[in-house]
C-alpha positions, 0 to 999 in steps of 0.5 A, a space after each residue: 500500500 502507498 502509506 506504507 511505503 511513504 511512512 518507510 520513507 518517513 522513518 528513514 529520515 534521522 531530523 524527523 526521528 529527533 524531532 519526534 523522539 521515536 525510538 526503534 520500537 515507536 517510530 511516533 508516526 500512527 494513522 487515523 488515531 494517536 494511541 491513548 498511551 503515546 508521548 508526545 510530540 507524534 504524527 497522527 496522518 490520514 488519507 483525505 482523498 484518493 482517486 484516479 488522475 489519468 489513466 495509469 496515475 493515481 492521486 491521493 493526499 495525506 494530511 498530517 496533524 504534527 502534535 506536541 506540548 510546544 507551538 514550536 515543536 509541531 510547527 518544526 515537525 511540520 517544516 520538516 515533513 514539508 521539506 521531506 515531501 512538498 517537491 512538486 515536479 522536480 521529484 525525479 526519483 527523491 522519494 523512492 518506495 518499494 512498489 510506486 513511482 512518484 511523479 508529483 507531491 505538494 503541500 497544498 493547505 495548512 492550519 494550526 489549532 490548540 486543543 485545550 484539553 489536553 493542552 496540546 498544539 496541533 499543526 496539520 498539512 495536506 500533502 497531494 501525491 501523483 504516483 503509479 504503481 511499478 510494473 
C-alpha cells in the first residue's frame, strides 16, 4: 500500500526521528488515531482523498496533524515533513518506495489549532501525491 511505503520513507529520515523522539520500537508516526498511551510530540496522518488522475496515475493526499506540548515543536515537525515531501515536479526519483513511482507531491493547505484539553498544539498539512504503481 502507498502509506506504507511513504511512512518507510518517513522513518528513514534521522531530523524527523529527533524531532519526534521515536525510538526503534515507536517510530511516533500512527494513522487515523494517536494511541491513548503515546508521548508526545507524534504524527497522527490520514488519507483525505484518493482517486484516479489519468489513466495509469493515481492521486491521493495525506494530511498530517504534527502534535506536541510546544507551538514550536509541531510547527518544526511540520517544516520538516514539508521539506521531506512538498517537491512538486522536480521529484525525479527523491522519494523512492518499494512498489510506486512518484511523479508529483505538494503541500497544498495548512492550519494550526490548540486543543485545550489536553493542552496540546496541533499543526496539520495536506500533502497531494501523483504516483503509479511499478510494473
Amino acid at each position: 500500500m502507498f502509506d506504507q511505503d511513504l511512512l518507510t520513507y518517513l522513518k528513514a529520515d534521522g531530523t524527523l526521528d529527533t524531532l519526534l523522539t521515536a525510538t526503534a520500537s515507536d517510530s511516533k508516526i500512527y494513522p487515523i488515531q494517536k494511541p491513548h498511551n503515546v508521548t508526545h510530540p507524534c504524527i497522527v496522518y490520514t488519507v483525505s482523498s484518493s482517486g484516479s488522475v489519468e489513466e495509469n496515475l493515481r492521486e491521493i493526499s495525506f494530511t498530517f496533524d504534527c502534535i506536541s506540548t510546544t507551538y514550536l515543536q509541531a510547527k518544526n515537525i511540520s517544516d520538516r515533513l514539508v521539506a521531506l515531501l512538498d517537491l512538486q515536479d522536480a521529484i525525479n526519483g527523491t522519494i523512492t518506495t518499494v512498489n510506486y513511482i512518484i511523479y508529483w507531491a505538494k503541500h497544498i493547505s495548512g492550519n494550526t489549532y490548540i486543543d485545550g484539553d489536553e493542552n496540546l498544539f496541533h499543526n496539520l498539512i495536506t500533502i497531494n501525491f501523483k504516483y503509479a504503481t511499478l510494473p
